[in-house]
DRENTI-256278 format. One line per 2 residues: for each residue x, y, z negated of N, C-alpha, C. Coordinates in steps of 0.2 Angstrom, whole numbers, plus 5000, padded with zeros to 4 digits. Each point is the difference from the previous one (the first is absolute). Layout:
<sites>
X,Y,Z,X,Y,Z,X,Y,Z | ...
</sites>
This chain:
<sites>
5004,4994,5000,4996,5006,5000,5004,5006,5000 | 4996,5005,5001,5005,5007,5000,5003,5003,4993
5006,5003,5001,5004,5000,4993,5004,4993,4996 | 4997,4996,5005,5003,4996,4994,5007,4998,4999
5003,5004,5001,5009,4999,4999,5002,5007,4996 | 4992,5002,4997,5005,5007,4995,5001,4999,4996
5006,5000,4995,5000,5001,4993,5002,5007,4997 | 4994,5003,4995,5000,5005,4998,5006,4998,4992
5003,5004,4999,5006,5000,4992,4999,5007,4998 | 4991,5000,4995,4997,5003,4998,5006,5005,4995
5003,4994,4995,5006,5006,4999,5003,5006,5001 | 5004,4999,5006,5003,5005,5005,4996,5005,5002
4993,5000,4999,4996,5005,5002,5004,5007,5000 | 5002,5000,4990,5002,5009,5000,5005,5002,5005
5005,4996,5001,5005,5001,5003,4997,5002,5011 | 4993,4995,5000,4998,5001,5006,4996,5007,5000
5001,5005,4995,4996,5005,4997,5004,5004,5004 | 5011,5003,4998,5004,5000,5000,4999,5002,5006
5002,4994,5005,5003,4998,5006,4992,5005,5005 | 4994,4998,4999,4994,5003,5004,5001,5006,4998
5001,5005,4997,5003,5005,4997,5005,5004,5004 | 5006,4995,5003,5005,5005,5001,4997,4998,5008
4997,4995,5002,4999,4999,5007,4994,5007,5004 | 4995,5001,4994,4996,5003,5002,5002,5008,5001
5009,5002,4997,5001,5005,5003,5003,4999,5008 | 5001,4997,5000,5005,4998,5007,4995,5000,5005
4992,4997,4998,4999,5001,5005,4994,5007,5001 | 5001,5003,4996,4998,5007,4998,5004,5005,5004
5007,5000,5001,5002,5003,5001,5000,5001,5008 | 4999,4993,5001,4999,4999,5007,4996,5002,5003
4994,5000,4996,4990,5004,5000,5003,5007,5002 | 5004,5004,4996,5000,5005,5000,5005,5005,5006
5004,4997,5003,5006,4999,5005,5006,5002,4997 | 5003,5000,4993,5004,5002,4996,5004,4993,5004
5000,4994,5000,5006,4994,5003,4994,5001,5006 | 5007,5000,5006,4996,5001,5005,4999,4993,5005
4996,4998,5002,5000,4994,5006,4998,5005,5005 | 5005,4994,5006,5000,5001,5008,4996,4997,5004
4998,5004,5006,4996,4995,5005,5006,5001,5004 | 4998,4996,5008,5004,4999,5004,4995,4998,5004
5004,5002,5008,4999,5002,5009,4996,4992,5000 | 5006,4997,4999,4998,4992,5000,4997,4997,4997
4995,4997,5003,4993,4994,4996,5007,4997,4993 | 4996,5002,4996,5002,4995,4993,4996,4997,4996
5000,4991,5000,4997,5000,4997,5002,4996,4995 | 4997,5002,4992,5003,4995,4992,4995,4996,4998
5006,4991,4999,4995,4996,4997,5004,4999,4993 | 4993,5000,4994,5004,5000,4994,4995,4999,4996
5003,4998,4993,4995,4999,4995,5003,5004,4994 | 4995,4999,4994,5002,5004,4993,4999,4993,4995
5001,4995,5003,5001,4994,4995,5008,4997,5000 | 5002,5000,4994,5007,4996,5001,4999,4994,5001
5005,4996,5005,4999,4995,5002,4997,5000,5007 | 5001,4994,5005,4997,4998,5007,4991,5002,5001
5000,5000,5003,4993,5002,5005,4998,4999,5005 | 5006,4998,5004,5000,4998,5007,5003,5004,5003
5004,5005,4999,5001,5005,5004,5004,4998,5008 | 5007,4997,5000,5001,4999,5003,4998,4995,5006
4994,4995,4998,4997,4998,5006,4993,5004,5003 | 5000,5005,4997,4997,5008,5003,5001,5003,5005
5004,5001,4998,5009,5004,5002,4997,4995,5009 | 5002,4996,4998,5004,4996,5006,4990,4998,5007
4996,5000,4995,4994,4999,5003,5001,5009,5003 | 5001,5003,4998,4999,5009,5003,5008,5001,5006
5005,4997,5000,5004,4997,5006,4996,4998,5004 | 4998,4992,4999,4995,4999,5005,4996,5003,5005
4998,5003,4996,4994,5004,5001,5003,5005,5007 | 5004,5002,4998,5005,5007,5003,5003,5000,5006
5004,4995,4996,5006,5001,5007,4998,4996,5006 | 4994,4999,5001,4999,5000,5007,4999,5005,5006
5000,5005,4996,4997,5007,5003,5005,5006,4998 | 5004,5001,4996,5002,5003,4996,5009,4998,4995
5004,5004,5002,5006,4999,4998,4998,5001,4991 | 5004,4995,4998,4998,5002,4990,5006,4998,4998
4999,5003,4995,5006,5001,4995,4999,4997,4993 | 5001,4998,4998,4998,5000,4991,5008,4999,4995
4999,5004,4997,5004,5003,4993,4996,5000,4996 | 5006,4994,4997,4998,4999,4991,5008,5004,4995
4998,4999,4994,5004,5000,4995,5007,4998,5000 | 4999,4993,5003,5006,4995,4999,5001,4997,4994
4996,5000,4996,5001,4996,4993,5006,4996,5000 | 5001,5001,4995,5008,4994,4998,5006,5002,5005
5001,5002,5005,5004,5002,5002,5008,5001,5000 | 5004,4998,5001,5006,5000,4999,5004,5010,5002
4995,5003,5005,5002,5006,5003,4996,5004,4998 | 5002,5006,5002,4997,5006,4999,4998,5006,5005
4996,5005,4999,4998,5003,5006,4995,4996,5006 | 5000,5003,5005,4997,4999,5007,5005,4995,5002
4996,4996,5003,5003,4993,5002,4994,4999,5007 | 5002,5000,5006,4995,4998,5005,5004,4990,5001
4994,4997,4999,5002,4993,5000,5002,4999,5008 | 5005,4995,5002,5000,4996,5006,5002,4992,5000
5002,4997,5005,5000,4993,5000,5004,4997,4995 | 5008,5004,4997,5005,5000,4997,4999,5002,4992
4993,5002,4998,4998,5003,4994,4999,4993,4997 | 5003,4999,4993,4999,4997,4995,4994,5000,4996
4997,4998,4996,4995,4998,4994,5003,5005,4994 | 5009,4998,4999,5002,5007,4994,5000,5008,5005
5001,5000,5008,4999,5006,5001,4994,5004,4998 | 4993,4995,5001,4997,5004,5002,4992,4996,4997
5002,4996,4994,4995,4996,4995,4996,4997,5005 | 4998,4995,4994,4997,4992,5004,4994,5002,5003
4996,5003,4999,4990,5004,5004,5004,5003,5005 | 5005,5005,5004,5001,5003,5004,5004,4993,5004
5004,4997,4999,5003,4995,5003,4995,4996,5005 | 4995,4996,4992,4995,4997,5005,4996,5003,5003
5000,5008,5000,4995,5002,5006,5004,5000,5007 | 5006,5002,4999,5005,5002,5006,5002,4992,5003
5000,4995,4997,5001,4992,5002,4990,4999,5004 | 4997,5002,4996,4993,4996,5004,4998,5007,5007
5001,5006,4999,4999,5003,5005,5007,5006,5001 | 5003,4994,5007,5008,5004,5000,4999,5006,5006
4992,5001,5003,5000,5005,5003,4997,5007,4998 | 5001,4999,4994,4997,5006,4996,5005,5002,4996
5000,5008,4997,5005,5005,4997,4999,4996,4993 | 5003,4999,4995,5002,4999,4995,5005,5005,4996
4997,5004,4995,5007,5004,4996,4997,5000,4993 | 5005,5002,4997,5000,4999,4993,5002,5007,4998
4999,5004,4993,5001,5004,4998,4995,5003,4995 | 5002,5000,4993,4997,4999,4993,4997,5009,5001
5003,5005,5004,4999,5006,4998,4994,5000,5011 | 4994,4999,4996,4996,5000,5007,4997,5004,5004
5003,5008,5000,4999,5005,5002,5004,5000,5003 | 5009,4999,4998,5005,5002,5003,5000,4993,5006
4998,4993,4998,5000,4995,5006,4994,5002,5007 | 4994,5003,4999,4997,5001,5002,5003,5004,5006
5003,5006,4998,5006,5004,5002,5004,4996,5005 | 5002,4996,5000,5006,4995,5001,4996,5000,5007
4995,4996,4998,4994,4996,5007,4997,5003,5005 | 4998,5005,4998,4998,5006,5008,5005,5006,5001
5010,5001,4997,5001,5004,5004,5006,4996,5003 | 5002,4995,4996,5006,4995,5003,4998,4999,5007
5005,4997,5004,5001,5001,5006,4998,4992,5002 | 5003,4995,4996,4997,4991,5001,4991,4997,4998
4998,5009,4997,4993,4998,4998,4995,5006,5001 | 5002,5006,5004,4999,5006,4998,4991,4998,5006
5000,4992,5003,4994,5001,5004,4992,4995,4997 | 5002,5000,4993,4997,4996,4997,4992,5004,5000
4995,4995,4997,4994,5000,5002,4997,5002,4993 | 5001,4996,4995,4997,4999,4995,5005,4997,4996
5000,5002,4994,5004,4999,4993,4994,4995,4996 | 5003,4995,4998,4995,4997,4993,5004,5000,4994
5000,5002,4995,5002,5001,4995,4998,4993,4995 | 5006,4996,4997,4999,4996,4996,5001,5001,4994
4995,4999,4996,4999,5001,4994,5003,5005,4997 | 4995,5007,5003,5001,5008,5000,4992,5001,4997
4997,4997,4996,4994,5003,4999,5000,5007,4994 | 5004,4999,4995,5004,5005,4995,5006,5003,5002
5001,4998,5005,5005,5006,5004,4999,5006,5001 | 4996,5005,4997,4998,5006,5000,5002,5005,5006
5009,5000,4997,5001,5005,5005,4998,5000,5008 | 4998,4993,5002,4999,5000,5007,4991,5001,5003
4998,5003,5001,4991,4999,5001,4998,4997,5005 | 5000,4995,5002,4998,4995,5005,4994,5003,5003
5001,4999,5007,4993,4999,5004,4992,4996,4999 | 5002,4994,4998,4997,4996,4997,5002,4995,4995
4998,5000,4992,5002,4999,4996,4995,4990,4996 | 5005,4997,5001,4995,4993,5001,5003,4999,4992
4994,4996,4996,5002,4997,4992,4998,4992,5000 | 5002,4998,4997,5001,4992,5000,4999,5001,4993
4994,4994,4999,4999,4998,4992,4998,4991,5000 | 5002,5001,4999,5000,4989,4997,4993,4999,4996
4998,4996,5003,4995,4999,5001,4996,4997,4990 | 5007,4994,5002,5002,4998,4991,5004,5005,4993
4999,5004,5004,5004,5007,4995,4997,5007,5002 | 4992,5000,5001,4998,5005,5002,5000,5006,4996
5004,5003,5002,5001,5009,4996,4995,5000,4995 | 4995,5001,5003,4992,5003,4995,5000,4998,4994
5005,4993,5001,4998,4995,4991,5004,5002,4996 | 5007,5003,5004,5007,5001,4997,5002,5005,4995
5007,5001,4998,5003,5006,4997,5006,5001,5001 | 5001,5007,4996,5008,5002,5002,5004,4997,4998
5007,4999,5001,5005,4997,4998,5000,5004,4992 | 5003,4996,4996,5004,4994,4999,4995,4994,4999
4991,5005,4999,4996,4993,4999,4997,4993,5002 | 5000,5008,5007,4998,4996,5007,5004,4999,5004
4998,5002,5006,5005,4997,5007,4999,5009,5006 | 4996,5003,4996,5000,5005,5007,5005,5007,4998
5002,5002,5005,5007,5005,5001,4997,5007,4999 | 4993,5001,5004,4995,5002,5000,4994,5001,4996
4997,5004,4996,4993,5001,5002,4997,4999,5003 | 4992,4996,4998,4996,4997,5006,4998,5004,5005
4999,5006,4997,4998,5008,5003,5003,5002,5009 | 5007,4997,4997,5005,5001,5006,5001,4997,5009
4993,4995,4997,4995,4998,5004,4998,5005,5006 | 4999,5005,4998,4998,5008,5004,5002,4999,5007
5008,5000,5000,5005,5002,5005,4998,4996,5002 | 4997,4993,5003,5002,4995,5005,4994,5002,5005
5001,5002,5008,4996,4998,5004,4996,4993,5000 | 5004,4994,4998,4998,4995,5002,5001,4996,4995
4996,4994,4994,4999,4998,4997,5001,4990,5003 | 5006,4998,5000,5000,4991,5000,4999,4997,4992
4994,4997,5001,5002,4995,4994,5002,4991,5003 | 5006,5001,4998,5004,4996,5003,4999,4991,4997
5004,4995,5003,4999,4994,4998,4994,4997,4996 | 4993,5001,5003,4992,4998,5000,5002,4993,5002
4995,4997,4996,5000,4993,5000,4992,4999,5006 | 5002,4996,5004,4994,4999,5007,4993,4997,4996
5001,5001,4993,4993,4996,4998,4997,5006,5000 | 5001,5008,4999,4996,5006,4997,4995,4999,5006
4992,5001,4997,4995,5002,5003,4997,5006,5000 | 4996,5002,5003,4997,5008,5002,4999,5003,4994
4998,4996,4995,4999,5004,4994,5005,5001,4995 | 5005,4998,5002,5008,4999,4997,5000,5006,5006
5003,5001,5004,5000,5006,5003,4996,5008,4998 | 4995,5001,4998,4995,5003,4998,5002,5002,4994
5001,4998,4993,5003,5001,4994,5008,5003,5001 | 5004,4996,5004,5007,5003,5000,5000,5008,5003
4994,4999,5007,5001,5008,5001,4998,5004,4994 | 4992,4998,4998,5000,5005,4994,5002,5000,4998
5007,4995,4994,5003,5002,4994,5005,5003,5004 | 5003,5002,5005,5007,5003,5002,4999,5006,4999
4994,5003,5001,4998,5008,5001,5002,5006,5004 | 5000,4997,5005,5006,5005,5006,4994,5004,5001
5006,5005,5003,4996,5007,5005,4997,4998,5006 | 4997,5005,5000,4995,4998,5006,5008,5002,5010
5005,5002,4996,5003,5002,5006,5006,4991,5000 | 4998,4997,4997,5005,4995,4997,4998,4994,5006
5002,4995,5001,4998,4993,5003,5004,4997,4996 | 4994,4992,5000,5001,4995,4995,5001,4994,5004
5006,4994,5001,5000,4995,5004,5002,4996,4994 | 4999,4992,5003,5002,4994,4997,5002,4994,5001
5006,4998,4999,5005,4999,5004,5002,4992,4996 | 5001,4994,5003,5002,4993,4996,5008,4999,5003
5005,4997,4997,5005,4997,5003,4997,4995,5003 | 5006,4998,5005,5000,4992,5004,5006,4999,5003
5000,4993,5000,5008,4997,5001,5001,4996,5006 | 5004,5002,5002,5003,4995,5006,5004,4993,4999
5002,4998,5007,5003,4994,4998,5007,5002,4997 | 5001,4996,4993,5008,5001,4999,5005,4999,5004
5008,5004,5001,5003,4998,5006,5007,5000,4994 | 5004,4997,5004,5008,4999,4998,5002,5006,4999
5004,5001,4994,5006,5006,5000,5006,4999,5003 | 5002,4994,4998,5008,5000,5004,4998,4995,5007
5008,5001,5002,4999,4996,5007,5000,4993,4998 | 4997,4995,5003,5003,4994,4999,4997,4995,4996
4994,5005,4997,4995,4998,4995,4996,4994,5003 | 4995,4998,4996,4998,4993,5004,4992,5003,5001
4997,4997,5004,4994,5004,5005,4994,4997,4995 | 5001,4995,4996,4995,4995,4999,4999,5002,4993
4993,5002,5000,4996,5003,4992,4995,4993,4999 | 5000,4998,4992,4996,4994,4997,4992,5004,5003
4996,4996,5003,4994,5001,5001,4995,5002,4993 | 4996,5005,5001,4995,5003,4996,5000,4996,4993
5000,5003,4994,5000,4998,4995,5005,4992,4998 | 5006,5001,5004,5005,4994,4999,5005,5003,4999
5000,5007,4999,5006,5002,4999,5002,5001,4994 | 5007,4999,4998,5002,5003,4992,5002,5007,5003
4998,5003,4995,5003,5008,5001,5002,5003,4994 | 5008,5004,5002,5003,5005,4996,4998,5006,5004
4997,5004,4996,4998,5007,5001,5004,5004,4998 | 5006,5004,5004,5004,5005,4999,4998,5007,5001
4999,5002,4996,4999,5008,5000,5004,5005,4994 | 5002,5005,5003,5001,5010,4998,4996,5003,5001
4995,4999,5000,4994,5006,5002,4997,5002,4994 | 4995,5006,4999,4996,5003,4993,4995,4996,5000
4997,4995,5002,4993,4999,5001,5000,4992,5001 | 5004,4997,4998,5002,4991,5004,4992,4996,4997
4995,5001,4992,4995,4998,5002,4996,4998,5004 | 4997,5005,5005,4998,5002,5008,5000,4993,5003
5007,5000,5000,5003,4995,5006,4999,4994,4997 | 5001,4998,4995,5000,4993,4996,4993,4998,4999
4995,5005,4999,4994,4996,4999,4996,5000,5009 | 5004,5004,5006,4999,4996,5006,5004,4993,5003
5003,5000,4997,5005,4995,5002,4997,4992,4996 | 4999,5001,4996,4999,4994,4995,4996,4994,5003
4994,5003,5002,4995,4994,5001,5001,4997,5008 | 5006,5001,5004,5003,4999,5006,5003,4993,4999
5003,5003,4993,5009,4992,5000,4998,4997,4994 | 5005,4995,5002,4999,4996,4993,5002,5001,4992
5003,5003,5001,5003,5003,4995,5004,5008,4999 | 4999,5004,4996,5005,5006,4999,5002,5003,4997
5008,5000,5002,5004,5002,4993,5003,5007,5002 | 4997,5005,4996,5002,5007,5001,5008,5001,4996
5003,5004,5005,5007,5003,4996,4998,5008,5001 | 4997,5003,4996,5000,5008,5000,5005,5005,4999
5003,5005,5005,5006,5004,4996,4996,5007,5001 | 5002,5004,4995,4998,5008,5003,4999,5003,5006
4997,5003,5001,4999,5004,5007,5008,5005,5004 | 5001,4998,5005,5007,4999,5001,5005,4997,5000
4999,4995,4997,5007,4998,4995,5005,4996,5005 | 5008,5004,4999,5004,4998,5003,5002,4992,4996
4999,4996,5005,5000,4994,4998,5009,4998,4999 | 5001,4997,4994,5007,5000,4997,5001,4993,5001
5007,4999,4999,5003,4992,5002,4998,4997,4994 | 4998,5001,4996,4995,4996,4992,4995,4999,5000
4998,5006,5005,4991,4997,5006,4999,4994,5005 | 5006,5001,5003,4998,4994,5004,5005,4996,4999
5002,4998,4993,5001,4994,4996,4994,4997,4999 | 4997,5005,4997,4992,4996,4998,4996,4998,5003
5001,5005,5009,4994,4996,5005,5005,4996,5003 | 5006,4997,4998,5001,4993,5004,4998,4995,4996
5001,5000,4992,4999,4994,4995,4993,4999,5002 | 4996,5007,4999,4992,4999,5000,4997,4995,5005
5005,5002,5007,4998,4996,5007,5002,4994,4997 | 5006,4997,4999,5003,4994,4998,4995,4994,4996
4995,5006,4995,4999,4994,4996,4990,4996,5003 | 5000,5007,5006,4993,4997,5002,5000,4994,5004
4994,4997,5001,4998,4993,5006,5007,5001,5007 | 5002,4996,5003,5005,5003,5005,4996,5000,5006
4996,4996,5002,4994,5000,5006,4994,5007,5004 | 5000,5001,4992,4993,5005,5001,5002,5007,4997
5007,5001,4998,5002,5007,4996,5003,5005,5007 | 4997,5005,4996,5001,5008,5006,5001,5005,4997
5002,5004,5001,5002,5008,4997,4997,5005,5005 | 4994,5002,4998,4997,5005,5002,5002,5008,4997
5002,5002,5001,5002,5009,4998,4995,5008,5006 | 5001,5004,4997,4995,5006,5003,5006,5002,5008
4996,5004,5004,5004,5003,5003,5007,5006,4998 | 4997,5003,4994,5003,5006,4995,5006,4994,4998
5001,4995,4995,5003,4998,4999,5006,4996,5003 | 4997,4998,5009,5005,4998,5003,5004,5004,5001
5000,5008,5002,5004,5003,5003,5006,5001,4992 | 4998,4997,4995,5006,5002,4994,5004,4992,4999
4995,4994,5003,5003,4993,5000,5005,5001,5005 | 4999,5003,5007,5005,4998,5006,5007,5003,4997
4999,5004,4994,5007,5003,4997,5003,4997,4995 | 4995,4993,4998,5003,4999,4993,5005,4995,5002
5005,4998,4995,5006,4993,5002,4995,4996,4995 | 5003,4994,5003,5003,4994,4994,4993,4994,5002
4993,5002,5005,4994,4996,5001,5003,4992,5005 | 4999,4998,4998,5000,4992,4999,4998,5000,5006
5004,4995,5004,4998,4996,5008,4993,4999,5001 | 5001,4996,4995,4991,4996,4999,4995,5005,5000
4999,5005,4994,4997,5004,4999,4999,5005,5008 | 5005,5004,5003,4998,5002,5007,4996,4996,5004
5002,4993,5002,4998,4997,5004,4990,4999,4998 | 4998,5005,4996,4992,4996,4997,5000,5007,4995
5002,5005,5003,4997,5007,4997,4997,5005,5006 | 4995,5001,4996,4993,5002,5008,4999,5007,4997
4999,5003,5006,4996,5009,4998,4994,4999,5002 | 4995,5004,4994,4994,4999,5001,4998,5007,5003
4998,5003,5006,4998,5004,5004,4993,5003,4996 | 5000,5008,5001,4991,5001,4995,4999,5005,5005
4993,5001,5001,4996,5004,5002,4996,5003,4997 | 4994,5007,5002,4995,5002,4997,4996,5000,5005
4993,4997,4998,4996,5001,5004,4994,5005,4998 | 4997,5003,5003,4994,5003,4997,4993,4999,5001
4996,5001,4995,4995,4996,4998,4992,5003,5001 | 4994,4997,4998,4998,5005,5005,4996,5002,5007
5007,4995,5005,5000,5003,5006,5001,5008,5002 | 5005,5002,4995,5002,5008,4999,5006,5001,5003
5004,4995,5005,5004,5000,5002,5000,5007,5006 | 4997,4998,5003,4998,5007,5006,5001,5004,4998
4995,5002,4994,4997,5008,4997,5009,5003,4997 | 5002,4994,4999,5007,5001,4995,5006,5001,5005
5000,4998,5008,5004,5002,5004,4998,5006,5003 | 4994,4999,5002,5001,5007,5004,5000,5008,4994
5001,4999,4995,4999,5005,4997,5007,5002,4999 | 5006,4995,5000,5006,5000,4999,5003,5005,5007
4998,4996,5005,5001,5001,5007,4999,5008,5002 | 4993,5000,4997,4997,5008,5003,5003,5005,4997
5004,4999,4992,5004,5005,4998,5007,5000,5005 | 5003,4994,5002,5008,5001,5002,4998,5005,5004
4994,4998,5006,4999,5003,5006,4998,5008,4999 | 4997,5002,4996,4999,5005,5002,5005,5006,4996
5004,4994,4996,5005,5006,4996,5007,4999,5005 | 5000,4997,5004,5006,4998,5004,5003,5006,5002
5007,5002,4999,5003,5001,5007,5001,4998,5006 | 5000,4993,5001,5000,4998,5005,4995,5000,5007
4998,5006,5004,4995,5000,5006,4998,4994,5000 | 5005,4994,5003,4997,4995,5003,4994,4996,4996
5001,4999,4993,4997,4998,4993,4993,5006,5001 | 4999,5005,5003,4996,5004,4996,4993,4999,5007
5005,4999,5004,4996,4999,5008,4995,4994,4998 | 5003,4996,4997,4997,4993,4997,4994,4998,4998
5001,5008,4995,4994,5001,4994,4994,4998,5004 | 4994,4999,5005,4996,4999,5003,5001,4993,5003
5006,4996,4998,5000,4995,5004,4999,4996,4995 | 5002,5000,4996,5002,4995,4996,4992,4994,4998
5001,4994,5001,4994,4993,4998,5004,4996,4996 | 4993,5000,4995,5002,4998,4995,5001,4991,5001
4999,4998,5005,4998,4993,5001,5009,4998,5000 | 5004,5004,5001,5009,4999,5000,5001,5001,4992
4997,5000,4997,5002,4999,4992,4998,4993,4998 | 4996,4997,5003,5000,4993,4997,5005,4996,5006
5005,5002,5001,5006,4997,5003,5005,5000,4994 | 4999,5002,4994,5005,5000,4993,5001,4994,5000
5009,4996,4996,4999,4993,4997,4998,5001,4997 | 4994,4995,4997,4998,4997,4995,5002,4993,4995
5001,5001,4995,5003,4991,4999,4992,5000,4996 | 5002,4993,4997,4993,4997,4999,5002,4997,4991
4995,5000,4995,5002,5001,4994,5001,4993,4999 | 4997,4994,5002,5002,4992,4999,5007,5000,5002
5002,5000,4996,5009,4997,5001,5000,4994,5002 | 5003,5000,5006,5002,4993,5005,5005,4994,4996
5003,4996,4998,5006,4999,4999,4997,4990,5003 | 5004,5001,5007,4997,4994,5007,5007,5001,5002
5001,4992,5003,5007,5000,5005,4999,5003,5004 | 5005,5001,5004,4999,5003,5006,5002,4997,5008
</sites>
């Protein structure tokens, strides 16, 4: 049901007293133009949440790519979290995972014909992508996980809320889970409640709109993950997955949210043994100690090692992982789909912004062409997890 991955630590309340206190001048200040935010020539647009922890972003991210670069040169700059460098980094085929952190890596690995750059300060990266001369003909900027990024004022302002940790029911740090005030809701053009379970009916629909309480200038969509077939991370791996609930599985993850994925995962295989690390987490040689013994001591027939896409790009850097273990370690592909039948309403409104705020003439010409019936050309993966020989 909705919320049900909050823990409230009624304790900490005063302390979350504190913390909404000093938050509430920062963004007061910002009401007032005292800290200023920028707009920009160029369609930008930010996805982000005011929950600590996962939400989906990054397979957002990667569905609003899809969406794009069919029509439209795109760019997306993130943060770079965990990062080894500093400043403005435009990623290319020779960029590393410590250049340019593991969500930017995996973006610039799954789509190598799109702009990827990195820089913590995103006015000044922004800067980088419509005057530099390698990017200066770029269409549209999407901003990862820029929702409290103030100083930049997006075009269109997208919020991600976990469908299991829905804001409404939350609280501020240190009690709860949000960065934000619920209030700060306000700013978002657009409204995802993210990772929906396919079972919600119209009257589950109905209730979540009216408990969200959005403006009437706001849109509200609903969105489920779904998973493709697992594919091999290294070269050399072996093709062959135990068919449909005959699998043993070690589930490897660094993500904020590993839940999620565990209670999709479970009623596919035969078994599942979660190893959990931190969101992030640069996997150490005492790490993958444990995920060789852990492999070692499962069924030898039927055992796998399933890991996220995020956490691949930080495996393909780690030493020390066992022969065996490569050859029967699989990445699970995720998708978002929207629910509803909201998919159209949710393209062409993305589309109609890039077009009419474009510099681009050719893009602008378009605005009257564009059919929506090329937006259900999206990949889709499918939520039943396959795990069949090949």
């Amino acid at each position: 049901m909705e919320g049900d991955y909050i823990k409230i630590n009624r304790w900490l309340r005063p302390l979350s007293c504190i913390y909404g206190f000093c938050i509430g001048i920062r963004n007061q200040l910002f009401e007032l133009n005292i800290l200023k935010s920028r707009s920009f020539t160029t369609p930008v647009i930010a996805v982000g949440n005011i929950t600590v922890g996962g939400t989906g972003k990054t397979p957002h991210v990667e569905y609003l790519v899809r969406l794009l670069r069919r029509e439209a040169k795109v760019a997306v700059l993130s943060r770079g979290y965990k990062r080894k460098t500093r400043g403005y980094i435009l990623a290319d085929g020779d960029s590393t995972m410590r250049d340019i952190g593991d969500e930017p890596f995996q973006m610039k690995q799954k789509f190598p014909d799109i702009e990827v750059a990195v820089d913590a300060n995103r006015c000044r990266g922004i800067d980088h992508i419509i005057n530099d001369e390698a990017t200066k003909d770029t269409d549209v900027i999407i901003l990862d996980d820029a929702y409290q990024h103030r100083y930049v004022k997006p075009g269109l302002n997208i919020l991600l809320v976990d469908y299991h940790r829905l804001i409404i029911y939350d609280e501020l740090l240190p009690s709860g889970r949000l960065r934000e005030p619920v209030d700060s809701k306000k700013r978002a053009d657009i409204v995802i409640i993210t990772k929906c379970p396919d079972s919600l009916n119209p009257i589950d629909y109905r209730v979540l709109t009216k408990a969200m309480k959005l403006y009437a200038y706001q849109s509200l969509y609903f969105t489920s993950l779904h998973y493709g077939q697992p594919y091999p991370l290294f070269d050399g791996a072996t093709t062959d997955i135990p068919a449909k609930q005959q699998a043993d599985v070690l589930l490897l993850t660094g993500i904020a949210s590993p839940k999620q994925l565990i209670d999709d995962i479970q009623p596919f295989v035969k078994s599942l043994t979660p190893m959990t690390f931190p969101d992030h987490h640069a996997f150490t040689r005492r790490d993958i100690e444990k995920l060789n013994a852990a492999f070692d001591a499962m069924p030898a027939d039927s055992r796998i090692v399933i890991t996220t896409e995020k956490d691949a790009a930080r495996l393909l850097q780690a030493e020390g992982i066992d022969e065996n273990v490569k050859k029967r370690l699989f990445v699970l592909p995720v998708e978002v789909k929207f629910m509803l039948d909201d998919e159209e309403m949710f393209n062409d409104k993305i589309i109609s912004y890039v077009r009419k705020n474009s510099r681009n003439s050719i893009l602008v010409k378009r605005k009257d062409d564009h059919k929506t019936k090329n937006s259900n050309n999206l990949r889709n993966g499918t939520r039943t997890i396959s795990f069949r020989n090949h």
